[in-house]
MARLUM-936254 format. One record per residue: x, y, z of N, C-alpha, C in turn; residue in one letter. Coordinates in steps of 0.1 Angstrom, whole numbers, plus 5000, padded with zeros to 4 digits. Layout:
<sites>
XYZXYZXYZA ...
</sites>
This chain:
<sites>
672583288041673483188047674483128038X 674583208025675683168013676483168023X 678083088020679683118024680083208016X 680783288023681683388014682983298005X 682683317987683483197981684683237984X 685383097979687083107980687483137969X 688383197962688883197949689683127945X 689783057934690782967935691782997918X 692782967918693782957907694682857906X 694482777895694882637892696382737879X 697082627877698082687864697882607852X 698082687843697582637824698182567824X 698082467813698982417806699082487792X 700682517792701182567779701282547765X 701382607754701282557744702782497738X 702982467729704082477720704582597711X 703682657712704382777701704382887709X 705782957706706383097715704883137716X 704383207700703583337706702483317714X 702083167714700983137722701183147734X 702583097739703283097751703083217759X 703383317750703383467755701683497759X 701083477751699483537751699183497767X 699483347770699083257781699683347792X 701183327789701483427804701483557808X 700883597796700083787804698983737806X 698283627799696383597806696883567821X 697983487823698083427839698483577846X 699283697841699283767853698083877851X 697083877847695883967845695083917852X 694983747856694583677870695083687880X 696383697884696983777889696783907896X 696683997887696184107889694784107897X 694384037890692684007897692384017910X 693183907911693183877928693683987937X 694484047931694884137942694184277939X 693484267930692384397929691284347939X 690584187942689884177946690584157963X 691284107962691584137983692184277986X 692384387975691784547981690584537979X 689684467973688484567977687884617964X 688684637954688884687942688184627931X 686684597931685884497922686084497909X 685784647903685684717888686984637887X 687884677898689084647890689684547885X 689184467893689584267891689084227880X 687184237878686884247867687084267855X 687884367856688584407842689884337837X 690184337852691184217848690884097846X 689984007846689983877845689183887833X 688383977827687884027813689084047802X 690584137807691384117797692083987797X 692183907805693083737809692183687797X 690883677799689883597790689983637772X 689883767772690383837761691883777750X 692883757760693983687759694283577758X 693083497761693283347763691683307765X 690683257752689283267757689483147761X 690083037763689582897770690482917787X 690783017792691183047811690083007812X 689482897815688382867829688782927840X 690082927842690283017860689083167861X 690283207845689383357846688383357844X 687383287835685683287840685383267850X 686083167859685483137872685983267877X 687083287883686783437889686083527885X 685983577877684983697872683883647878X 683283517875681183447879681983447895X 682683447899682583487919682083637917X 683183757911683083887917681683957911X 681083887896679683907895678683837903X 678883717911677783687918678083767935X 679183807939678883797951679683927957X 679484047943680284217948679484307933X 679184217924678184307917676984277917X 676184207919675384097920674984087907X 675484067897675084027882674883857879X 674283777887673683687889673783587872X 673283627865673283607851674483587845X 674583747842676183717837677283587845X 677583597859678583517867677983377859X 676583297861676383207855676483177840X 676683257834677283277821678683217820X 679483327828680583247833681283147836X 680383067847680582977855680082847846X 679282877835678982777822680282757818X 680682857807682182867801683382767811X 683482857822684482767826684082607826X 682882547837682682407833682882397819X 682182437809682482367793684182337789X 684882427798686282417794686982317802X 686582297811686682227826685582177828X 685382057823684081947831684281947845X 685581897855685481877866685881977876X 685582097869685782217879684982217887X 684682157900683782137912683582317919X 684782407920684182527925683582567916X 683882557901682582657893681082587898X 680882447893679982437899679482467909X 680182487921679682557937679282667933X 679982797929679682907932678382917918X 678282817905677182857901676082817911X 675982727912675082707923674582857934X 675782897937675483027947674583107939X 674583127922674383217917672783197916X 672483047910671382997911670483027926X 670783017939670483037949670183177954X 670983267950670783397945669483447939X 669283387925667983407921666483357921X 666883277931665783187937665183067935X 666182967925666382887916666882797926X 666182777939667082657948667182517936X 666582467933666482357928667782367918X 667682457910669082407900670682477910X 670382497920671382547930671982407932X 670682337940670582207944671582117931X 671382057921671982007909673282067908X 673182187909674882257911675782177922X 674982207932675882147950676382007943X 675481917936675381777936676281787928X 676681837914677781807907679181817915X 679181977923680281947928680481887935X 679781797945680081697954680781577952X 679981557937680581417930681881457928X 682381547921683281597923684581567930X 684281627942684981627954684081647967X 684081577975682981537983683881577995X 684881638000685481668009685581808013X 684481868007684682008015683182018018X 683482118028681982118037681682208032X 681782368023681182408018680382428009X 680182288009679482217996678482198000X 677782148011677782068022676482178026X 677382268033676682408039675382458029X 676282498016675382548012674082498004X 674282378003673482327994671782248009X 672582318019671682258032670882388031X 671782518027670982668030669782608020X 669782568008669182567993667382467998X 668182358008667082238009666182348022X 666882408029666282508040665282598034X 665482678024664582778011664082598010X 663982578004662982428000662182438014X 661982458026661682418038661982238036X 662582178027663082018033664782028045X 663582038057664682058067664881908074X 664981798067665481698070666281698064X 666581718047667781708036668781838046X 668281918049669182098054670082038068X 669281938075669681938088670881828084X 670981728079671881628072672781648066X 672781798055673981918053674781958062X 673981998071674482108083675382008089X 675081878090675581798104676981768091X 676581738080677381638072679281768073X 678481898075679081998074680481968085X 679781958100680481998109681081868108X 680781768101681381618106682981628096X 682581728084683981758073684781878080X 684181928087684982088086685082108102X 685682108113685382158125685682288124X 685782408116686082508117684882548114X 684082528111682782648107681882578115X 682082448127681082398134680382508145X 680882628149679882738154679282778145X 679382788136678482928128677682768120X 677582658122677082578113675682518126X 676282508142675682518148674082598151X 674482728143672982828143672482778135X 673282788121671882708104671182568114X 671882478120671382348121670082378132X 670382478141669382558152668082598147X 668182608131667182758125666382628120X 667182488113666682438105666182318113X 666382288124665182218132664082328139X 664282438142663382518146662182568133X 662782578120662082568112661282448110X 661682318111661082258108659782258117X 660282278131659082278141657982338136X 657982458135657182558126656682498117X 656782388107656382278099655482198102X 655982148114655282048123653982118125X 654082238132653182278139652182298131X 652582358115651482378107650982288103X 651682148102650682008096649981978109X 649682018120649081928130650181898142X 650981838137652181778148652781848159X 651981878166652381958178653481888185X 653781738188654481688197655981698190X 655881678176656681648170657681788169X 656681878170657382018169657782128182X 657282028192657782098210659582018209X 659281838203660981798196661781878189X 661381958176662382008173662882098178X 662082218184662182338189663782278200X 663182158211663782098219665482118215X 665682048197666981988194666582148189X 666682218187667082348181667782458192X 667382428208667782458216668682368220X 669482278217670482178221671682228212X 671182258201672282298192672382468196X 671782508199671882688199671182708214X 671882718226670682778234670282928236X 670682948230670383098234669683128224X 668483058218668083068208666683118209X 666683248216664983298222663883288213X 663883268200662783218191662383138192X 662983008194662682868197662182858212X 662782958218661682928235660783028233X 660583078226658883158224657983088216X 658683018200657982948195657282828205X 658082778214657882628222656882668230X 656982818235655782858243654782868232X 654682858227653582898215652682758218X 653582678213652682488214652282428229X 653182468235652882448251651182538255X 651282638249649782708249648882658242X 648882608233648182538223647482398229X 648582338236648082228241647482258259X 647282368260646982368277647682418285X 648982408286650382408295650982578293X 649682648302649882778299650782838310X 651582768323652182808328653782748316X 654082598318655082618307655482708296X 653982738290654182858279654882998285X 654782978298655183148306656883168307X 657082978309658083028316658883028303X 658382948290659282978275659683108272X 658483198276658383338269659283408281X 659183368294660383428304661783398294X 662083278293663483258288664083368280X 662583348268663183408250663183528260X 662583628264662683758267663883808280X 664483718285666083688293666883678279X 667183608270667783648261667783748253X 666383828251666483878239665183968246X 665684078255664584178259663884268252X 664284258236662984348230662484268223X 662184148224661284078214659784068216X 659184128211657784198210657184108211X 656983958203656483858203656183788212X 657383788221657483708234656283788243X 656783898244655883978251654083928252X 653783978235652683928231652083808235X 652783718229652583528229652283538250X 653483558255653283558275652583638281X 651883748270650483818274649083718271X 649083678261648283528258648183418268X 648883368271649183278277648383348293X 649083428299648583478310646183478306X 645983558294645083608292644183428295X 644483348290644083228292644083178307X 644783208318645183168331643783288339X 643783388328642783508339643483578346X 644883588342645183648347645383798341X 644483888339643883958330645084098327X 645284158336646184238347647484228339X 647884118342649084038337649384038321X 647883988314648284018306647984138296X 647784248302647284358295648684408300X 650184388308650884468308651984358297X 651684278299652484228285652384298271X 650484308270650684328259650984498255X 651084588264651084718266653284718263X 653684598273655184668267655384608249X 654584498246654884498233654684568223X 653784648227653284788220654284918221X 654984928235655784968235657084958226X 657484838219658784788214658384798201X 656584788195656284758183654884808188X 655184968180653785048184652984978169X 653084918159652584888147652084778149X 652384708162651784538161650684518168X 649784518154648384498150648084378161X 648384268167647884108168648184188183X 648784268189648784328206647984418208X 647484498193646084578197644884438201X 644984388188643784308187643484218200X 644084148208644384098217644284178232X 644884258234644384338243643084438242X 642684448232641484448230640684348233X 640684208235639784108237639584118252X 641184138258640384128272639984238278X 640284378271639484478280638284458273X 637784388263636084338263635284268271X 636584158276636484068288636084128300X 636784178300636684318316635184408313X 634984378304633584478301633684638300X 635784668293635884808297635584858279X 634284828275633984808255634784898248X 634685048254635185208242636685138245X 636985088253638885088253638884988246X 638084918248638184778233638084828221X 637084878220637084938204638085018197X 638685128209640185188203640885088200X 641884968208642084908205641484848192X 640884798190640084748175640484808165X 639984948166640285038157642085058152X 642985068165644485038160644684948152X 644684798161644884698152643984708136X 643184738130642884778118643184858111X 643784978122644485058111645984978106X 646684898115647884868112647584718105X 646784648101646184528096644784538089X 644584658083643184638077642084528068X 642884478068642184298063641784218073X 641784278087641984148096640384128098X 639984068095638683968098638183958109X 638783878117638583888129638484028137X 639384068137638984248140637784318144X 637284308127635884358125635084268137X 635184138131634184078139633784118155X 635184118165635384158170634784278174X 635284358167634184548169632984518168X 632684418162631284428160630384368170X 631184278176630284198188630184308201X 631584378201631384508210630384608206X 630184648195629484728197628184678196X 627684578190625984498199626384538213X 626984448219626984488230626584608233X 627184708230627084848233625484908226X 624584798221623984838222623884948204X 625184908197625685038186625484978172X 624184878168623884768160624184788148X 624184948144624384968131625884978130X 626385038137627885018137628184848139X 627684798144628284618145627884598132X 626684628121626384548112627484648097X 628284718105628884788094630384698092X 630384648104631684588106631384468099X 630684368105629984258101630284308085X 629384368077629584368065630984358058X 631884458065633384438060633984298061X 633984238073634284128073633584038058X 632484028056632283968050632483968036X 632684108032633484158022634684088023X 635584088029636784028030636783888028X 635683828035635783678032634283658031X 633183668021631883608022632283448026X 632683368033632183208034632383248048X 632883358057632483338073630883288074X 630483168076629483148085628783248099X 629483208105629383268117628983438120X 629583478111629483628109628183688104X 626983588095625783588091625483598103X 625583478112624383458125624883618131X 625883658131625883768139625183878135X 625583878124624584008118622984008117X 622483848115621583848114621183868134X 621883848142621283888154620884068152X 621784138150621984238147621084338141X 620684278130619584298124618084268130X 618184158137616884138144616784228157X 617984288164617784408172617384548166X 617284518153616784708149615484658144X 614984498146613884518137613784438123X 614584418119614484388107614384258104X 613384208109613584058110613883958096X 612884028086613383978074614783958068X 615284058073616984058072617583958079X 617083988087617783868098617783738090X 616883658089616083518080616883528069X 616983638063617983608053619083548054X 619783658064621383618070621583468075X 620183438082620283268087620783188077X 619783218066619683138053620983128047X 621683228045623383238040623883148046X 623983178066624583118076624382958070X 622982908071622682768069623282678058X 623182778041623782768030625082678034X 625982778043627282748045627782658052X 626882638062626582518077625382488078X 625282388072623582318072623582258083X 624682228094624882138105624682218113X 624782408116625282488129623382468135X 623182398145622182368153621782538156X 622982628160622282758165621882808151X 622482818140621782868132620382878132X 619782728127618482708133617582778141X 618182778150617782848165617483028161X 618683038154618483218155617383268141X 617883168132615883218126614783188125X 615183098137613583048145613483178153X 614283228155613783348169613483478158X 613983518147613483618136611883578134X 611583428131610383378126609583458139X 609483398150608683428164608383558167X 609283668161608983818162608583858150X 608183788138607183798128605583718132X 605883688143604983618144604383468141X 605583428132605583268125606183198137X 605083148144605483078157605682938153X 604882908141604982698133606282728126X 606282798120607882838114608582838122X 609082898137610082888143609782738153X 609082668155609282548159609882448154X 609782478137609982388130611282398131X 611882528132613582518129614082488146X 613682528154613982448163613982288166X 612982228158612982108157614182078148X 614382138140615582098135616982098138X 617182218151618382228156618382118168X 617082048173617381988181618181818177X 617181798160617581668156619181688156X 620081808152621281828150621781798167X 621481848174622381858192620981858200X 620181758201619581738213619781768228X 620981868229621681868239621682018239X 620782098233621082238229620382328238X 620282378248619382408256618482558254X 619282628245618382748237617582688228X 617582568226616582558215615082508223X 615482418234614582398243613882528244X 614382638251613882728256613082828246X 614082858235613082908223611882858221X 611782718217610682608209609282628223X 609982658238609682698247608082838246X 609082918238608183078239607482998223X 608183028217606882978208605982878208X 605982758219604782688222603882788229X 604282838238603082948246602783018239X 603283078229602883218222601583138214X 601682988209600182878200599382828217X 600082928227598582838238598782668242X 600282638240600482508242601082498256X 600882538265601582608273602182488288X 601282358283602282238289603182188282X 602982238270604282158258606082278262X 605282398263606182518269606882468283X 605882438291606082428308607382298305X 607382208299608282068289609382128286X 609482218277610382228271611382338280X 610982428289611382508297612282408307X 611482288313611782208323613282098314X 612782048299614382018296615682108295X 615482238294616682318292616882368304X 616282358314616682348330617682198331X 616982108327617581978329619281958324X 619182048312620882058303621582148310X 621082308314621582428319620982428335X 621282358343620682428357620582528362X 621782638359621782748359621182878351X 620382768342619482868333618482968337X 618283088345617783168351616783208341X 616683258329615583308322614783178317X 615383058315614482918314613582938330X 613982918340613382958351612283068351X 612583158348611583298348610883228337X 610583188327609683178311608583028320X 609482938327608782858331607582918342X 607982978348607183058358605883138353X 606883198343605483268334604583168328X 604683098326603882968319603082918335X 603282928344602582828353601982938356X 601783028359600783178361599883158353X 600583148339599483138329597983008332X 598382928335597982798339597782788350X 597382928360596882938374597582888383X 598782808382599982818396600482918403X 600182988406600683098409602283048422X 601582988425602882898439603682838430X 603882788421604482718411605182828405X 605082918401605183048396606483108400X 606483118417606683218426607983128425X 607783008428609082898432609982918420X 609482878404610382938394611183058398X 610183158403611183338399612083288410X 611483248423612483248435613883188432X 614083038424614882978416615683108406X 615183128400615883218389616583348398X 616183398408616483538418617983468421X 617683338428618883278434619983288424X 619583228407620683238401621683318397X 620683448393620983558389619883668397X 620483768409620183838416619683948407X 619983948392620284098384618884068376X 618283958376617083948369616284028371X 615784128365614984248365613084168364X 613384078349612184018346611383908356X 611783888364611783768374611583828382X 611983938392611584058402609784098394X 610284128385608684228377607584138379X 607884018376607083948377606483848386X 607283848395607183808405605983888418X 606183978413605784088423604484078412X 604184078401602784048396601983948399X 602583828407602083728407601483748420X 602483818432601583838445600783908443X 601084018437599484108435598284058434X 598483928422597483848422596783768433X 597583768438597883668450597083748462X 596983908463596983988465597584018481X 598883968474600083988487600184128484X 599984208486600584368483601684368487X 601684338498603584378505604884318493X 604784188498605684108488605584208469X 604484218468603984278452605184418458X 604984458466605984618465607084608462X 607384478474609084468476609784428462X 608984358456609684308442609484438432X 608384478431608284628426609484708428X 610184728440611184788447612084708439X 612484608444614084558437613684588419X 612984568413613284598400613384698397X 612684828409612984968400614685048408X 615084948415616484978420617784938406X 616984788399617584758383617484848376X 616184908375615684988360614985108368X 615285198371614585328381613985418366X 613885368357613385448343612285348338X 611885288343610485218342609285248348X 608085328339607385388342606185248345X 606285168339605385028344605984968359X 607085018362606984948374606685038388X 607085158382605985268392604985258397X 604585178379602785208379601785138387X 603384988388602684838391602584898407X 603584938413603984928425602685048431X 602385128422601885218426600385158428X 599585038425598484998421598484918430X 599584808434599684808454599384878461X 600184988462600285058472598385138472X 597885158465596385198460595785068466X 595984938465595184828471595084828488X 596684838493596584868504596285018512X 595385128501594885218504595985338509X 597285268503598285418506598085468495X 597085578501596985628480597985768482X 598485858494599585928495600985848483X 601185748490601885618483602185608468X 600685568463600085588449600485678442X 599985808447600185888441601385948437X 602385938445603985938444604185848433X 604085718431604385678420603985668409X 602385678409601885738398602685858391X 602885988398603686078396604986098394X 606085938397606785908389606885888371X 605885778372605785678361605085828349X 604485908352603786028345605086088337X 605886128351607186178350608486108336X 608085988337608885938327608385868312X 606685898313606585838302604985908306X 604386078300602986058302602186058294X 602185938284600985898271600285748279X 600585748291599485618293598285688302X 596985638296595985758302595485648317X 596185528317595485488327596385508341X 597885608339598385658351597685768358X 597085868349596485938349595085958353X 594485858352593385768357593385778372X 594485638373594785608386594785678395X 596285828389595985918403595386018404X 594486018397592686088397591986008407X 591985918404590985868415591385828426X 593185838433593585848445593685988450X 593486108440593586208445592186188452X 590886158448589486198442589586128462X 589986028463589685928479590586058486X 591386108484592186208496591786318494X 590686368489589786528487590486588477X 591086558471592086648462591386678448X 589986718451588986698438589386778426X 590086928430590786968414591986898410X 592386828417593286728410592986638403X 592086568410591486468403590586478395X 590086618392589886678378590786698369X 591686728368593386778361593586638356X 593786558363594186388360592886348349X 591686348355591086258345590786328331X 590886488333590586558319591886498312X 592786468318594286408308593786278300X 593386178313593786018310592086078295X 591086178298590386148287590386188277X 591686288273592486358259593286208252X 593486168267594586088258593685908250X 592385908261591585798256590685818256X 589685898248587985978246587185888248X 587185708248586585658246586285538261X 586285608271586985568277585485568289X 584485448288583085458301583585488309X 584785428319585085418339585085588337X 586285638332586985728334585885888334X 584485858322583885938326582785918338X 582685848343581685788354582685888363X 583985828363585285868376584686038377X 585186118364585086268365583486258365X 582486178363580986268371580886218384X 581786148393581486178406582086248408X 583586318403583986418411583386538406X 582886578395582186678392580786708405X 580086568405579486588417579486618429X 580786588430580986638445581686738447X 581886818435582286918431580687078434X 579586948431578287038430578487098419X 579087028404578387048390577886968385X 576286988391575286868383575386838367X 575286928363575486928350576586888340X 577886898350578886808345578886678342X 578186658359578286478362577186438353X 576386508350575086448338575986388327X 576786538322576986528306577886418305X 578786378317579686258317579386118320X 577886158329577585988329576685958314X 576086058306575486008297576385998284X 577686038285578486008279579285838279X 579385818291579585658300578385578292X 577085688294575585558294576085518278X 576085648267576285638252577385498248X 578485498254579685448250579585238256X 579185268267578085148272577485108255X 576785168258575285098244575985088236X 577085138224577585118217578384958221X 579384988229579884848233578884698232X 577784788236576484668239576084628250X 576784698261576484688272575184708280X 574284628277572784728277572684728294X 572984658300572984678314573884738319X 574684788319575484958325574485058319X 574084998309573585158300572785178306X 571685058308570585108318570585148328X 571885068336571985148353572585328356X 573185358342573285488344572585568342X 571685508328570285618326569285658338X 569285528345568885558363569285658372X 570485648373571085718375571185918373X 571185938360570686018351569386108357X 568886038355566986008358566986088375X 567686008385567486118399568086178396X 569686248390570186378393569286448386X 568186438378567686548372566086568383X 
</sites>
């Protein structure tokens, strides 16, 4: 935002003696010369001429001062020009342009401050030109002091009406700068004002109505922020930012749609801008669409590989996805980048407690806590690592501690919850389930955990009313169906026990327990056709449990299906040898098969395994038994 300098040529004063006379007036036409080498165009050539003027006459201040123009602002020899522009002042104290244009030189090399001291000498100077004015506003602008810049700028147009357009933009940039100022100390109000006068002075200033959308979003005013980013992008249709920033703003309103095509044309205008992957990536995670989030992710990192957030980001998608080692791979980069994220411990340490590693986990808490001794969930999440080691006083205690932090915390209720029941405290449980109802009403698995606790404690009506509560909340509760339908069993509602059997294996149709359950109804109410179908599922998807095998042995055994029900129980007793019912089961059907000899060898097998147990009364009633088949 330099002025392009003026050149200027003042006339000597002469000497008294011819020959000096002479030297002077070829120095004055080699200045001369200059000038008209420099308005062709002709730099080398001016140069050389105001190098022979000086040569001829070393005290020309003119010709230093010209030469420190055509080195600062057509060779860029920065140094040398202020070399120059020294000489001349030393020869000329009150040469106010040398001082200007050293000043340019100094501003040039980054040296606002002695730029600054430059402007100021010349001013004292001569205080009547606005180029003085201008540029020394450019210098306080590099300073970001855009109150000193904006006082130039004005001081500018109030001396000069001729540069008041092009002085109009600087004074535009340098309240809109300042906003940008504002906004980073806190001062949002202060900075929606400048943006304001930045558009008063310049309207067509589409940075300042994108930036304005920026703080209008900041504070809530996400439709205002829309219509900013409409403006800037009516002025200025490839500005990628706008795009971005009014894809934001939408993504905040929900309007999801909306803003995934924002941020798709910004991508278009600026395939490299990393903050439109990363961003559009949030909401197709939003959307629950994860692999198109993760590409996304993965752009924005290729084109930002430091980004922190990013990772984090990937990494909460791929837990989600279920992809823990990849989340904890991400998690680690991040933290590489920045070990003091807090927050990124508790993540990993979740992460870690999904593969198992609970130790790990506790660790990560511990880091997390190091760093935020205040984060109440912290607490919480290596109370939940402790609980699956089995330190159930260990994870109370840190739940007691997250509560003294937020009393208000309703996972902690619910955690401190499972680890009271898991110590058998199971009205201190039934308490703590019923306050994190009280905080979350809509807490659907506080509901189911409470339910499970009143079962435990013989309510079974009490029970039913929890899951029923929790079904309403969340229709998708699998655990609340499963158990529910355990409770009528008990109850020995068979029907209801199916129907809920039924909705959870409509959730999870790869649950060989809820086959099994459903199938153990349908066996109570003697559909052992029924039974056996499901038994024959649950085999189907998982057959190392010997008491499916069992089961539909002995519904085959009630529907005549006696080599079947030989086939089944020779399984369920490969897979459990030790097993009394199951040999009693195969010596009736050996018997009624008419192999005495089988049913012997298996009830005295039953009678042996009895007495060991200590069972002395089975043992005895089989040895009876024994006794007449022989």
């Amino acid at each position: 935002m330099i002025s392009q300098p003026t050149t200027f040529k003042t006339t000597s004063k002469l000497g008294n003696v011819e020959t000096q006379e002479n030297y002077y007036m070829n120095a004055e036409e080699f200045l001369n010369q200059g000038l008209n080498h420099s308005l062709q165009g002709d730099y080398q050539e001016a140069n050389a001429a105001y190098t022979q003027a000086i040569k001829l006459n070393p005290n020309f201040a003119e010709a230093y001062h010209n030469r420190g123009i055509i080195l600062t602002d057509q060779l860029k020899d920065y140094r040398g020009a202020i070399a120059d522009f020294n000489r001349a002042i030393e020869i000329n104290p009150n040469f106010a342009t040398a001082y200007y244009h050293r000043g340019n030189a100094h501003y040039f090399l980054g040296d606002y401050q002695g730029a600054i001291a430059d402007y100021n000498q010349a001013l004292e100077i001569d205080p009547n030109l606005a180029q003085f004015y201008h540029s020394r506003g450019n210098a306080y602008f590099a300073l970001e002091k855009y109150d000193k810049a904006i006082a130039d700028y004005i001081q500018t147009i109030e001396t000069s009406t001729q540069l008041a357009d092009n002085i109009n933009i600087d004074i535009a940039n340098a309240y809109h700068n300042r906003g940008v100022v504002c906004f980073e100390k806190g001062d949002r109000q202060g900075a929606i004002a400048d943006f304001q006068q930045a558009l008063q002075w310049y309207p067509n200033f589409a940075a300042a109505y994108s930036n304005r959308g920026n703080i209008h979003h900041i504070l809530g005013n996400f439709k205002e922020a829309i219509a900013d980013h409409d403006r800037a992008l009516q002025l200025d249709p490839k500005l990628a930012e706008a795009y971005h920033n009014r894809g934001n703003a939408h993504y905040s309103l929900e309007n999801y749609q909306s803003a995934i095509a924002d941020y798709n044309r910004a991508l278009e205008i600026n395939p490299r801008f990393a903050g439109a992957y990363y961003n559009r990536g949030l909401v197709l995670a939003h959307l629950k669409e994860y692999h198109r989030a993760i590409e996304d992710f993965n752009q924005a990192l290729k084109f930002n590989p430091d980004d922190v957030q990013a990772y984090c980001e990937r990494g909460l998608v791929r837990s989600t996805l279920e992809d823990y080692e990849g989340a904890i791979a991400d998690y680690d980069r991040a933290l590489q980048e920045n070990p003091t994220l807090a927050l990124v411990y508790g993540f990993r340490a979740n992460a870690l407690r999904r593969l198992g590693d609970y130790q790990g986990a506790i660790e990560d808490s511990n880091r997390l806590l190091q760093l935020n001794p205040s984060l109440a969930e912290g607490y919480c999440d290596r109370a939940a690592a402790r609980r699956s080691l089995g330190d159930h006083k260990g994870a109370i205690k840190d739940y007691d501690r997250a509560l003294q932090i937020n009393d208000q915390l309703a996972a902690a209720y619910y955690g401190r919850g499972i680890a009271r029941e898991a110590l058998k405290d199971l009205q201190g449980a039934i308490d703590d389930n019923t306050q994190a109802i009280e905080l979350v009403p809509e807490f659907s698995q506080a509901y189911c955990n409470r339910g499970n606790t009143r079962r435990l404690l013989g309510d079974e009506q009490g029970a039913i009313a929890d899951y029923n509560q929790a079904l309403k909340i969340n229709p998708d509760l699998i655990e609340a169906y499963y158990n529910r339908g355990s409770t009528h069993y008990a109850l020995e509602a068979y029907e209801s026990a199916i129907a809920d059997y039924t909705q959870a294996l409509q959730i999870n149709p790869q649950s060989a327990a809820f086959y099994s359950d459903r199938a153990n109804a349908r066996y109570a109410l003697e559909d052992y056709q029924g039974a056996i179908e499901d038994y024959s599922r649950a085999i189907a998807i998982d057959s190392s449990f010997a008491e499916d095998w069992y089961n539909r042995g002995r519904s085959r055994s009630l529907l005549g299906d006696l080599q079947g029900a030989l086939t089944d129980l020779n399984q369920a007793l490969q897979l459990q040898p030790h097993w009394a019912s199951a040999y009693i089961l195969r010596a009736d059907v050996y018997q009624n098969l008419g192999d005495s000899q089988g049913a012997i060898a298996d009830f005295q097998k039953s009678a042996d395994l009895y007495y060991q147990e200590g069972n002395v009364q089975y043992y005895q009633q089989i040895m009876e038994l024994i006794q007449q088949l022989q």
